[in-house]
N, C-alpha and C positions, 0 to 999 in steps of 0.2 A: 178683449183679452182679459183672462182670468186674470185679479193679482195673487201674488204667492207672499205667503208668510214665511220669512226665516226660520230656521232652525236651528240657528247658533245663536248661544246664549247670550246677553245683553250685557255690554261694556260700556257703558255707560262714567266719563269722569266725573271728581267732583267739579271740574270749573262747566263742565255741561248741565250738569245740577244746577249747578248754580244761578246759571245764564237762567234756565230754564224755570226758575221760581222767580227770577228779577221779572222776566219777560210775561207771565201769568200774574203777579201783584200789577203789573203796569195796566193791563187787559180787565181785569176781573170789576165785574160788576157793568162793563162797558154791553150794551146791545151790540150783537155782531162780531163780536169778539173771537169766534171759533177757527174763522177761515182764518187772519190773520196771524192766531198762535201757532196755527198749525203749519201755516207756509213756514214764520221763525222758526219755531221748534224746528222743522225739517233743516234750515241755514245750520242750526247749531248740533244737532246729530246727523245731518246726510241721508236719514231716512226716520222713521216714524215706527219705532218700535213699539209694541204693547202698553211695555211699560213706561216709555213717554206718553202714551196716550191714555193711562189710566192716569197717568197724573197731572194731564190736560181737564180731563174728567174733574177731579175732584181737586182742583187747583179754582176750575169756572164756575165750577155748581153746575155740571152738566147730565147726564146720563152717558155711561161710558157709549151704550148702544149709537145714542147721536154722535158722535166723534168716532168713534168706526165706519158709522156709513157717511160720513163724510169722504174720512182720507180714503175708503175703498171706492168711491162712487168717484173723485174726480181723478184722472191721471196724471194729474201733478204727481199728485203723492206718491212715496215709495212706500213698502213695508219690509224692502228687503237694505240692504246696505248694495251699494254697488262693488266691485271688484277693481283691483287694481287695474284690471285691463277689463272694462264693459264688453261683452260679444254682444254684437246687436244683428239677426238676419230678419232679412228684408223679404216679409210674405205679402207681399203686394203681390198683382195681379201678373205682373212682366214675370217677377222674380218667381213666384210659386209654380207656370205653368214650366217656367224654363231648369225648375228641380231642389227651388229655397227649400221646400217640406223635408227633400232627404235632408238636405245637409244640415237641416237643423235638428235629426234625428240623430244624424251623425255626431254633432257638435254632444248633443245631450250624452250619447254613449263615452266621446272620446273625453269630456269632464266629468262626467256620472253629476251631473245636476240638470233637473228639467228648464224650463221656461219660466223666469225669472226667480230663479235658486241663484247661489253662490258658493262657489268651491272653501271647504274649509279653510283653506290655508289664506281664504281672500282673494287670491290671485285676482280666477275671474268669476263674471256674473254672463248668465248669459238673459236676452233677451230678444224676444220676436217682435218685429216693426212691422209697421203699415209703410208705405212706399215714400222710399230717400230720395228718389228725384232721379235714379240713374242707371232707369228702367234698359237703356241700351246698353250699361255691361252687366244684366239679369243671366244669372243670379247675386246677387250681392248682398256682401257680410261688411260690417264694419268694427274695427278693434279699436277704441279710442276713435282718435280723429281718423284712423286710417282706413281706407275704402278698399275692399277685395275685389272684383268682379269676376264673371264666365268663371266658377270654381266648377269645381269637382269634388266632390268628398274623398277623391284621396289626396288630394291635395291641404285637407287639414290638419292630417298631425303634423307638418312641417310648418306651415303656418302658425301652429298653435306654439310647437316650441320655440320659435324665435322669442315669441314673449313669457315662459315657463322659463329662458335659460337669462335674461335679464334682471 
């Protein structure tokens, strides 16, 4: 799966700053260094935006290029922030042939954000999985911890706004 880069501009505090230069003095000069700052960094922003990662760069003595294709090469990492309410559907093998593709076409229309975007407002994020484990109620979406199964795409604007009206 493609990662996607945000679009909403960086909010960054200063106690994030902050952490985030304690935590590169502590590292710096260390061999090895890169994956660790980056997992932290991610603990203290929630995802791994640009510009934490320009100043991973040049906090390590790195080349910005190395530190991008880190965080995009392993899927740990995020580069989007998640949403108050994660959408995650499930294109595994059960759930794709049983109709995941629409409804995740649907989800993208009825948020207007693709495959790992996130709604302005934060609300939600949506994201496509590889298989949850619970191939016998395929199709299936999940909101937070909660599991959908056998949907329908019409069945999601009312799904959706249970958690729009919270």
């Amino acid at each position: 799966m493609k990662k996607s880069m945000t679009t909403l501009p960086f909010k960054g505090t200063t106690e994030q700053k902050i952490a985030l230069d304690r935590l590169i003095a502590d590292y710096k000069g260390q061999a090895g260094a890169l994956m660790p700052v980056l997992q932290k960094a991610q603990d203290i922003y929630g995802y791994l935006p640009e510009e934490v990662q320009r100043a991973i760069a040049q906090g390590l003595g790195v080349p910005y290029s190395e530190v991008f294709g880190v965080v995009t090469f392993y899927s740990q990492f995020l580069l989007s922030p998640k949403g108050t309410y994660p959408v995650a559907v499930c294109l595994g093998t059960a759930c794709y042939v049983k109709g995941s593709g629409i409804l995740m076409e649907k989800l993208e229309e009825l948020l207007g954000i693709g495959n790992g975007g996130i709604t302005p407002d934060l609300k939600f994020s949506l994201d496509a999985t590889r298989c949850i484990g619970a191939c016998g109620l395929a199709p299936v979406l999940t909101i937070g911890e909660d599991v959908y199964g056998r949907l329908e795409p019409s069945q999601l604007p009312e799904i959706l706004k249970k958690y729009q009206d919270q």
